[in-house]
C-alpha positions as CSV (number, residue, x, y, z in Angstrom):
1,X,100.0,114.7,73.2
2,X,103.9,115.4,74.0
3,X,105.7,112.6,74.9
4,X,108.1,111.6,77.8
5,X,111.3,113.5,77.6
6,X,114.0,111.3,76.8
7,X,116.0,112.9,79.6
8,X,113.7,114.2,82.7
9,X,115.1,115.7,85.7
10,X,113.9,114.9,89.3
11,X,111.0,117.2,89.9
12,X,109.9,118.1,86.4
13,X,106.2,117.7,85.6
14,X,106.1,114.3,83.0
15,X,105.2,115.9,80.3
16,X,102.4,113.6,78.4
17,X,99.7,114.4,81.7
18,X,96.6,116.3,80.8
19,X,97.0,120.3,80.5
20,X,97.1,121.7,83.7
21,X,96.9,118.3,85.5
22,X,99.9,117.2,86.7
23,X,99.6,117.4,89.8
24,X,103.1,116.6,91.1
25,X,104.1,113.8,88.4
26,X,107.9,114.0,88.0
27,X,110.4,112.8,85.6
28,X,113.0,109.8,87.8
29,X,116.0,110.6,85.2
30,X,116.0,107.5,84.3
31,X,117.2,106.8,80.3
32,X,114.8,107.8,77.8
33,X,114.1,106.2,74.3
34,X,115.7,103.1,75.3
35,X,113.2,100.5,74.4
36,X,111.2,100.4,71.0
37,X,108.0,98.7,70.9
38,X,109.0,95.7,70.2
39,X,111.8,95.7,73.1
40,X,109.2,96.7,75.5
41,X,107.1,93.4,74.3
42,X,109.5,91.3,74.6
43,X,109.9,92.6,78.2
44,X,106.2,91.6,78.7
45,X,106.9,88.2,77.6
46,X,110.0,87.5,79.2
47,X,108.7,88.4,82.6
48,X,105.7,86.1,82.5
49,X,108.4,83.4,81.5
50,X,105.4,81.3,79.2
51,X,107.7,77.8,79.1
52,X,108.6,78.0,82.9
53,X,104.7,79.0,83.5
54,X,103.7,76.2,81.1
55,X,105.6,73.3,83.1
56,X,104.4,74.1,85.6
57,X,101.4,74.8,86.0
58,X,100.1,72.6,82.8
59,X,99.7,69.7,84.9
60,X,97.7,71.3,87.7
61,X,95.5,72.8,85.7
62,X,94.1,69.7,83.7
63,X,94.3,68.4,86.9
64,X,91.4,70.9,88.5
65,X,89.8,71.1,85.1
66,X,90.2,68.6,82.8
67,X,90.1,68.4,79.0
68,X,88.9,72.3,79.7
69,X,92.4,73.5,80.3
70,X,92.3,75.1,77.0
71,X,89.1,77.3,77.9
72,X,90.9,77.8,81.8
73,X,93.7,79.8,79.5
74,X,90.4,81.6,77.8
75,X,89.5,82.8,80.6
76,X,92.4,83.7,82.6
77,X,93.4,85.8,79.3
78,X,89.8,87.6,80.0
79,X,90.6,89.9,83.1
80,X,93.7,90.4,82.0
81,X,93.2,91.6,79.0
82,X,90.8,94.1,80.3
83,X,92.9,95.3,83.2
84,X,95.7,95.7,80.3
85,X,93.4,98.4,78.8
86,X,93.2,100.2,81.7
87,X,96.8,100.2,81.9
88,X,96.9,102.0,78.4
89,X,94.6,104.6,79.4
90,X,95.8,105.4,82.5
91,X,99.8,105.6,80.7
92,X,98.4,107.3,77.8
93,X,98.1,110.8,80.0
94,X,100.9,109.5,83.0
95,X,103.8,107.7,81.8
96,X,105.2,107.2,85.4
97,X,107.7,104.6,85.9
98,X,105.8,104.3,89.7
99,X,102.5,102.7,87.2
100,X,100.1,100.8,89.6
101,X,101.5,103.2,92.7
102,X,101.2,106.9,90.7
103,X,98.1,106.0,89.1
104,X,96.1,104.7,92.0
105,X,97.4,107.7,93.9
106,X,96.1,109.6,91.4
107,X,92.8,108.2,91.2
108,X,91.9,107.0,95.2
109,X,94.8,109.1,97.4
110,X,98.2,108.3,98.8
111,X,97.1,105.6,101.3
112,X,95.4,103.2,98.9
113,X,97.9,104.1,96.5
114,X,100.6,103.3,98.8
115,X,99.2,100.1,99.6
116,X,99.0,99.0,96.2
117,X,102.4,99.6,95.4
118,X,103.4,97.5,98.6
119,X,101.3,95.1,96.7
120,X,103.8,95.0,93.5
121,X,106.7,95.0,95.4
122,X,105.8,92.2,97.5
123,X,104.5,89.9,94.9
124,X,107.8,90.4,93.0
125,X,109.9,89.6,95.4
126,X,108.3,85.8,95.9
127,X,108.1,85.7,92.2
128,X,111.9,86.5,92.1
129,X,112.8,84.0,94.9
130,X,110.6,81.2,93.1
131,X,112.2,82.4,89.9
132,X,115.6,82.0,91.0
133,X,114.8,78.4,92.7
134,X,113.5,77.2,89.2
135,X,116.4,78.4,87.5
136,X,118.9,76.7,90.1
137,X,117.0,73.5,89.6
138,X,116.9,73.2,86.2
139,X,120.2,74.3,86.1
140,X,121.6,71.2,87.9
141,X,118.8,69.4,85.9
142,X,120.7,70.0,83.0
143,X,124.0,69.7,84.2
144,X,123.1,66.4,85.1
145,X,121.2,65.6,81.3
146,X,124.7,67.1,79.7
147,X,127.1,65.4,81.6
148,X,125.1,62.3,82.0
149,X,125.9,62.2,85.8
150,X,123.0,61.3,88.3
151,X,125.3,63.2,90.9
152,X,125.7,66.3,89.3
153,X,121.9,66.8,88.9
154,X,121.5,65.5,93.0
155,X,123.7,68.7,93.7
156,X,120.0,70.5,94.1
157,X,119.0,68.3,96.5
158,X,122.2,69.9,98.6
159,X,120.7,72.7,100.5
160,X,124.1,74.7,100.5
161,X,125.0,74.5,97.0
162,X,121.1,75.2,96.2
163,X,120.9,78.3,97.9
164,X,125.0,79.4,96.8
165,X,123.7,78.7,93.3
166,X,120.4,80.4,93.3
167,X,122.7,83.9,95.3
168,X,124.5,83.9,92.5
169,X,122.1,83.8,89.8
170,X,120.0,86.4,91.6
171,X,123.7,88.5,91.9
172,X,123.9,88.2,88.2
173,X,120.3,89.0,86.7
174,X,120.7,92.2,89.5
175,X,124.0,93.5,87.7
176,X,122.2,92.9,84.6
177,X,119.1,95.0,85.6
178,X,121.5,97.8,87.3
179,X,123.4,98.1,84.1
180,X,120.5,99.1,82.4
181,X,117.5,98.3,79.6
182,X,120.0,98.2,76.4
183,X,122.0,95.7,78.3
184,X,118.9,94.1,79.5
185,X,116.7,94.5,75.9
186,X,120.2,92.7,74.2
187,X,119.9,89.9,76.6
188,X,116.2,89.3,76.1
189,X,115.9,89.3,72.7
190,X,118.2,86.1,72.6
191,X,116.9,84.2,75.5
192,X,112.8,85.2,74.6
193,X,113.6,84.0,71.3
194,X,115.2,80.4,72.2
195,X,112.3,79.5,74.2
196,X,109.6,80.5,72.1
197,X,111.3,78.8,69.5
198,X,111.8,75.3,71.2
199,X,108.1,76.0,72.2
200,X,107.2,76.1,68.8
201,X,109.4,72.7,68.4
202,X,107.4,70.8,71.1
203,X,104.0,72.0,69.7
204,X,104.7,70.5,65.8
205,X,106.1,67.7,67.3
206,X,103.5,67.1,70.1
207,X,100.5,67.3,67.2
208,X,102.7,65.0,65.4
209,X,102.6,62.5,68.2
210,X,99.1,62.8,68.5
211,X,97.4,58.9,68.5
212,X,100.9,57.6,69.0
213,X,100.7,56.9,72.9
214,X,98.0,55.1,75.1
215,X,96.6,58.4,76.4
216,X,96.4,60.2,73.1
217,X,92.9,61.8,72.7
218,X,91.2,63.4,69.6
219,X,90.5,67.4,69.5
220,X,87.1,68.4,70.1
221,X,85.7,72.2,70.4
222,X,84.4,71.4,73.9
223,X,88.1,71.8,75.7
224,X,87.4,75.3,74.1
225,X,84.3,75.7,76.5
226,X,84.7,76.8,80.3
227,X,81.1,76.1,80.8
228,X,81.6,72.5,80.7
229,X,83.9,72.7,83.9
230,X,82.7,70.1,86.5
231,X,82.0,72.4,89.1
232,X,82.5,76.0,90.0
233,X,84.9,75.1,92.9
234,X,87.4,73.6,89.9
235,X,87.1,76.4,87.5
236,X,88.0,79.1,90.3
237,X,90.8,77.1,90.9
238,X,92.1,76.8,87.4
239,X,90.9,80.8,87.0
240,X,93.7,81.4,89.5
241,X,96.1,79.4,88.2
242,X,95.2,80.6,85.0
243,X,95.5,84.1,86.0
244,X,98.8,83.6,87.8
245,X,100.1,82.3,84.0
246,X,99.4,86.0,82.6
247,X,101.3,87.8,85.5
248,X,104.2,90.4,84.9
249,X,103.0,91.5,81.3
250,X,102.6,94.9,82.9
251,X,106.9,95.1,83.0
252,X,106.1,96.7,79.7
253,X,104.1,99.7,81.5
254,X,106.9,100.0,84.3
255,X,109.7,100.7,81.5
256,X,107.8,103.5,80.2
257,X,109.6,106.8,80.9
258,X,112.9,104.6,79.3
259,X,110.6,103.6,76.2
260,X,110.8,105.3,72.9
261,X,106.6,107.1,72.3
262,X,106.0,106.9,76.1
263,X,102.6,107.3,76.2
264,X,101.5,105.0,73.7
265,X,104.3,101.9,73.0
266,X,103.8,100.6,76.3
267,X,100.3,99.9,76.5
268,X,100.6,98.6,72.6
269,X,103.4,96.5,74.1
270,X,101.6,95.0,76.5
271,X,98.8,94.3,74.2
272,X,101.2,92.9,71.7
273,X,102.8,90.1,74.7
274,X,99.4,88.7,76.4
275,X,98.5,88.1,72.5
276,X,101.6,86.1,72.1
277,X,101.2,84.4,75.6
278,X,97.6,83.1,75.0
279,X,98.3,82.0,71.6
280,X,101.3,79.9,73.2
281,X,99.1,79.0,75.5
282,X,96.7,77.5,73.6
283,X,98.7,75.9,71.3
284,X,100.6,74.1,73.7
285,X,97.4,73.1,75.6
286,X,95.9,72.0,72.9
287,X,99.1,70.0,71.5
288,X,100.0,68.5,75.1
289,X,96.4,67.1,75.9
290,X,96.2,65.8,71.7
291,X,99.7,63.9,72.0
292,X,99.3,62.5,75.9
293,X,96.1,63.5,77.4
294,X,95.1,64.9,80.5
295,X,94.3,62.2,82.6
296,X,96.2,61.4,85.9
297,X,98.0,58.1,85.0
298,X,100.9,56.7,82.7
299,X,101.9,60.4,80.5
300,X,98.6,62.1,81.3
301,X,99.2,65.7,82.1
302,X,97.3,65.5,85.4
303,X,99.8,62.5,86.7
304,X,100.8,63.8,90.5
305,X,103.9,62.5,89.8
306,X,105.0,64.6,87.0
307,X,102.2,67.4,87.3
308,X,104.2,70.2,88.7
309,X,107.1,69.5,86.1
310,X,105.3,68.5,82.4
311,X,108.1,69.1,80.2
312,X,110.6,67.1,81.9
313,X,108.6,64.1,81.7
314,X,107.5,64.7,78.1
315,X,111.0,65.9,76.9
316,X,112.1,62.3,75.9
317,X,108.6,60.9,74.9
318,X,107.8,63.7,72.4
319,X,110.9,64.9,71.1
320,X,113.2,62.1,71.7
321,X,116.6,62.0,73.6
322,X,117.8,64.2,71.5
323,X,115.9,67.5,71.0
324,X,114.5,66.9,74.8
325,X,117.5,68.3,76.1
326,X,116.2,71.3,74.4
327,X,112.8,71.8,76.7
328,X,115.2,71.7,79.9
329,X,117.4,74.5,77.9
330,X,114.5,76.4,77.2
331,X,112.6,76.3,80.9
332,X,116.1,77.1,82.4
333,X,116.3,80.2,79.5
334,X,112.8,81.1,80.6
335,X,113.0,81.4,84.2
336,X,116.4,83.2,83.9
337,X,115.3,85.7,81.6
338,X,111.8,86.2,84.3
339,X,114.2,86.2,86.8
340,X,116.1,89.4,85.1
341,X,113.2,91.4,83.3
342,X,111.1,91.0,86.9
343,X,113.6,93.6,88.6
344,X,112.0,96.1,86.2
345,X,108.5,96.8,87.9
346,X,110.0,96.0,91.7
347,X,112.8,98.6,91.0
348,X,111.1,101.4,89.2
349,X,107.9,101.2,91.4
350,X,110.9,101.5,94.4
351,X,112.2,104.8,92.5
352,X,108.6,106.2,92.2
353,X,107.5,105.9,95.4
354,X,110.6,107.4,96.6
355,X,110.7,110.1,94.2
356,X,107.4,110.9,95.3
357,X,108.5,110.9,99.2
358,X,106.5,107.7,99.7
359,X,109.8,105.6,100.8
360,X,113.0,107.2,102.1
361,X,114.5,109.7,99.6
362,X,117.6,107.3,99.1
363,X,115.8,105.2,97.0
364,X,115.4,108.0,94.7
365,X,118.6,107.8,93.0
366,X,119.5,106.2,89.8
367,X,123.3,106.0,88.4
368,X,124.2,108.4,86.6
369,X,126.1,106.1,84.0
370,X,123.4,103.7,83.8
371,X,120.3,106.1,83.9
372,X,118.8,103.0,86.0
373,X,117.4,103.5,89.5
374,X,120.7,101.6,91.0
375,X,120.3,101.1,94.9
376,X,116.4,100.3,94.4
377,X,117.7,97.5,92.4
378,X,120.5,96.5,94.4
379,X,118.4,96.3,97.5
380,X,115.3,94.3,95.8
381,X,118.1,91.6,94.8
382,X,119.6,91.8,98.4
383,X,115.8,91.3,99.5
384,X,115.0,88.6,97.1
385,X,118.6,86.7,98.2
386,X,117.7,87.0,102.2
387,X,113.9,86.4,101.7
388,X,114.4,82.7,100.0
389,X,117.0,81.7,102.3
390,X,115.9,82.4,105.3
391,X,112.5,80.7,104.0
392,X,114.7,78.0,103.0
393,X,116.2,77.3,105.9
394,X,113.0,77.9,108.3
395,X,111.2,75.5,105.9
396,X,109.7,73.8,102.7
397,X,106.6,74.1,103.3
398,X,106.9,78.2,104.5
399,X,108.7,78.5,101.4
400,X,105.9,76.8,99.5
401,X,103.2,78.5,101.2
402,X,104.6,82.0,100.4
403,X,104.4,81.4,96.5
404,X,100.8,80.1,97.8
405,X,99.7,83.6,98.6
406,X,101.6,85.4,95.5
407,X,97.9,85.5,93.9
408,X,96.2,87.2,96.7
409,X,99.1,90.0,95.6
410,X,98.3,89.7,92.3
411,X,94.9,90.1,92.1
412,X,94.9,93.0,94.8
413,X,97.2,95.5,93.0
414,X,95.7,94.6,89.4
415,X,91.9,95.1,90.7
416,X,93.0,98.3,92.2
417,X,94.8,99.8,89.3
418,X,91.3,99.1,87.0
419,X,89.4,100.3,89.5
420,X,91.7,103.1,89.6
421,X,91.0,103.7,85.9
422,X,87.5,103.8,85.7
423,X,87.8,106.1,89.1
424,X,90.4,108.7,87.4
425,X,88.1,109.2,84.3
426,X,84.8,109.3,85.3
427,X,84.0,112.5,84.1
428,X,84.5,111.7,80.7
429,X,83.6,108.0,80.2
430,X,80.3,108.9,78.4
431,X,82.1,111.6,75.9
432,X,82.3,108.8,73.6
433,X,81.6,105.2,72.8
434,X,85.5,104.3,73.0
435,X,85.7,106.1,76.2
436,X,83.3,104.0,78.1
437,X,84.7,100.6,76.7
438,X,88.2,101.1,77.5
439,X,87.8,103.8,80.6
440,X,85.1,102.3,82.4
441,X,83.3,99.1,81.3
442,X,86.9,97.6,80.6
443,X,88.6,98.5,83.6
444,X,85.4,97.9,85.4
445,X,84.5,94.0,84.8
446,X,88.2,93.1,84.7
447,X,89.0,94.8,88.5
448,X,85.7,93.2,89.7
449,X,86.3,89.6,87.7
450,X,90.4,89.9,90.1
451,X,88.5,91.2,92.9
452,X,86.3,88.0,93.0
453,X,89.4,85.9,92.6
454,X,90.6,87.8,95.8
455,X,87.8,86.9,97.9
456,X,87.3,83.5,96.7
457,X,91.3,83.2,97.6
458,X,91.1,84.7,100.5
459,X,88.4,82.6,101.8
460,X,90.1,79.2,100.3
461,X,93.6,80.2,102.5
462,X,92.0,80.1,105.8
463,X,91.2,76.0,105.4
464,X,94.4,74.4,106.8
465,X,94.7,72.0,103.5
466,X,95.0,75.0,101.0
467,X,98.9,74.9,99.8
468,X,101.4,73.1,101.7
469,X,98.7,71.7,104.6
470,X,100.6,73.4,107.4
471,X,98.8,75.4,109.7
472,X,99.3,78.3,112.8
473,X,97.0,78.3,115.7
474,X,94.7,76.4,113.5
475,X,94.4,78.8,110.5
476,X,96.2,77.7,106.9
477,X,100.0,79.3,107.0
478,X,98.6,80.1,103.6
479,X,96.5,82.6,105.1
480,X,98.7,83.7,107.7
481,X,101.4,84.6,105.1
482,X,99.2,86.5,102.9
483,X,97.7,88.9,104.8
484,X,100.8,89.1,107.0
485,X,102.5,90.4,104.3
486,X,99.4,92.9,103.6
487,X,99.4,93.7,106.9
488,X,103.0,94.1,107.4
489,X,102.8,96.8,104.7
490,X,100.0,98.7,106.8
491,X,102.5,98.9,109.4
492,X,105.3,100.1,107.3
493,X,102.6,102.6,105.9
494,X,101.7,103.7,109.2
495,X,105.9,104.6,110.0
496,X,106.5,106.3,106.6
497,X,103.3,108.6,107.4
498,X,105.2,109.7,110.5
499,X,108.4,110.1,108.4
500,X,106.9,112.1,105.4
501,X,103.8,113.6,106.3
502,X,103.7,115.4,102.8
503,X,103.1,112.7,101.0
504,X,100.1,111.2,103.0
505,X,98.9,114.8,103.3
506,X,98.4,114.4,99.3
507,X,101.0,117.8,99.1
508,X,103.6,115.5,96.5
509,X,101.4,113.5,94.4
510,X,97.9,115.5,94.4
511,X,95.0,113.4,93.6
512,X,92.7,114.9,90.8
513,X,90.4,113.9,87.9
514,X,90.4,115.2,84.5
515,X,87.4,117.0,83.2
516,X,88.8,116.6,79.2
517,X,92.2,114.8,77.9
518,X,93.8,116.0,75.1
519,X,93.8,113.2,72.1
520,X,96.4,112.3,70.6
């Protein structure tokens, strides 16, 4: 099959689509061959940000399941993994920057496919605002270790120089993004490599602790098992967190018409980086709960009081005063380089769906220096800056709440894209054994596994107590917030459709099925 040209033009047919099939697919001009296969990985990885996820949520998990926080990682990795394969699939015959938006499109019309583009572009804005918080924290976290100064690291607590600091890191990683993937690729490869690295660090020297504090516990197979959760309520809730751990490996997919083999090193890409990610996650799972345990007192993961922040608390205890400041280095690093690589998919889905007359036609244009779609990515750092401080100021809690309901996001766009998948190639997922594992049954269980998530979600959210415990008109703001949002991009959906009928009349970006692909 013929790749992505290295140089498309707005309006060209993407070449890679199935003879005869493009129906409307268009080249962005955004800058071709940019990004090897290993590049494009290291993408994946760096927007999933594996230290920053592993602080974080390390402690919750064995907190809702246990000494099964291992298995929790198993099976978050599952749906994943096989909505990943429909990702190849589907970018094998459209390697479109738009991704999630083209292909559903594609596969289910313009307004479902609108929708679910609405879908990435909201739940990467929250991740960028929580992104950039994390960074600013850890930031005056380390100032603080460095300096030795309780005063500098209280500087977070200052709501002014909080939200100054975190404007400016977003104005940075946006110049960064605008200048383009070799300027972002350089930067990666540096700050990806430091915190797998010191990842690596804590894991030998967590194993080495093992049996050396009061909480220490003994390996056993069984933290490998997800059947030997306590209840079905506490392995959906460590599913979800689980699943939110693996989000933003699809960065790879969005970089595609800038990626060197376009129809083929992205999906390997993305293969290649959830690999990576479970195996960290495993091994650091496995090392944590060996050296402290995972019990809710003294250094035990699931302590409340240092649950939502592991690696700070075991910095010193594992790897001494010395190589702890290390772990603070690395979650800052981590949460930077998320906070960079995660303009990718917002911007380029942006460019798409204004390429494709989905948003207003001044989205559509990328620099001609750069080859990077410039004011989509100036405006998704503008939106990220506003969005966390106006949630700052209004409140905590809303600001808590909104990250809440990033998985009701997730699992919505990712379910659909599958879904989307096994829709698009129906008439060929019994040519061949291959073709109905990775075109249909894949796609298949992993959309239904999310969409399950989504409903169980979506049902949790409406009890008050579900994320920050605050509530509107009785309902949990958790709720509200999440299918506001959803809602809020019906209404936007219903305003473009007056602005650009073409596009809703399925004249731009025709739907269609193809009855043979070309192999490769």
């Amino acid at each position: 099959m013929t790749q992505l040209d290295a140089r498309p033009q707005a309006g060209d047919t993407v070449r890679g689509a199935a003879p005869g099939k493009g129906g409307g697919v268009r080249g962005k001009g955004l800058g071709g061959n940019s990004v090897g296969l290993t590049g494009s990985a290291v993408i994946g990885i760096s927007t999933v940000a594996p230290v920053y996820c592993l602080t974080s949520t390390l402690g919750s998990t064995a907190g809702e399941v246990g000494l099964q926080m291992p298995a929790i990682f198993l099976a978050g990795f599952l749906p994943m993994l096989l909505v990943a394969f429909a990702y190849r699939e589907l970018n094998r015959v459209m390697p479109d920057c738009g991704t999630s938006f083209t292909w559903t499109v594609k596969a289910f019309g313009p307004r479902v496919g609108w929708m679910c583009g609405w879908g990435l572009v909201v739940a990467t804005i929250i991740v960028l605002s929580n992104l950039a918080g994390v960074a600013t924290s850890f930031f005056w976290l380390l100032a603080g270790e460095v300096t030795g100064s309780d005063a500098v690291a209280a500087l977070d607590d200052n709501k002014a120089v909080h939200i100054v600091t975190v404007l400016a890191l977003i104005a940075i990683a946006t110049a960064i993004s605008y200048r383009g993937m070799t300027a972002t690729k350089g930067v990666q490869y540096a700050l990806v490599g430091l915190q797998l690295l010191v990842l690596g660090v804590f894991v030998a020297m967590a194993l080495s602790k093992a049996g050396s504090f009061e909480t220490s516990l003994s390996f056993s197979t069984e933290w490998l098992n997800p059947f030997a959760v306590e209840s079905f309520a506490a392995f959906t809730a460590g599913l979800s967190l689980s699943i939110f751990m693996y989000w933003g490996w699809d960065a790879s997919l969005s970089a595609n018409e800038e990626t060197t083999g376009s129809g083929k090193t992205p999906g390997r890409a993305a293969l290649i980086a959830m690999v990576v990610l479970v195996a960290s996650y495993l091994m650091t799972g496995v090392a944590a709960q060996m050296a402290v345990g995972s019990g809710g007192t003294g250094l035990g993961l699931a302590n409340p009081e240092t649950s939502d922040n592991v690696f700070a608390a075991l910095a010193g205890p594992v790897m001494g005063p010395g190589l702890g400041v290390l772990l603070f280095v690395a979650v800052l690093a981590s949460a930077a380089a998320s906070l960079q690589t995660t303009f990718i998919p917002v911007a380029r889905t942006v460019l798409a769906m204004s390429t494709y007359q989905a948003l207003p036609p001044s989205f559509a244009r990328v620099n001609p220096r750069f080859k990077t779609p410039g004011k989509a990515t100036v405006v998704a750092g503008i939106a990220t800056g506003a969005f966390y401080t106006v949630m700052t100021l209004v409140s905590e809690n809303v600001l808590i709440d909104t990250i809440y309901a990033l998985g009701l996001m997730i699992c919505f766009y990712y379910s659909l894209t599958a879904f989307a998948c096994a829709w698009y190639f129906r008439a060929e997922i019994l040519r061949s054994g291959r073709d109905f594992v990775f075109k249909g049954l894949a796609p298949v269980v992993g959309g239904l596994l999310l969409a399950a998530v989504f409903g169980k979600t979506l049902y949790d959210m409406w009890d008050p107590a579900y994320g920050s415990g605050s509530t509107v008109a009785g309902v949990g703001s958790v709720f509200v917030i999440g299918v506001g949002l959803l809602a809020l991009g019906l209404v936007i959906m219903v305003v473009m459709r007056r602005v650009s009928p073409a596009f809703f009349r399925g004249e731009v970006l025709k739907r269609d099925t193809p009855s043979l692909i070309i192999a490769d």
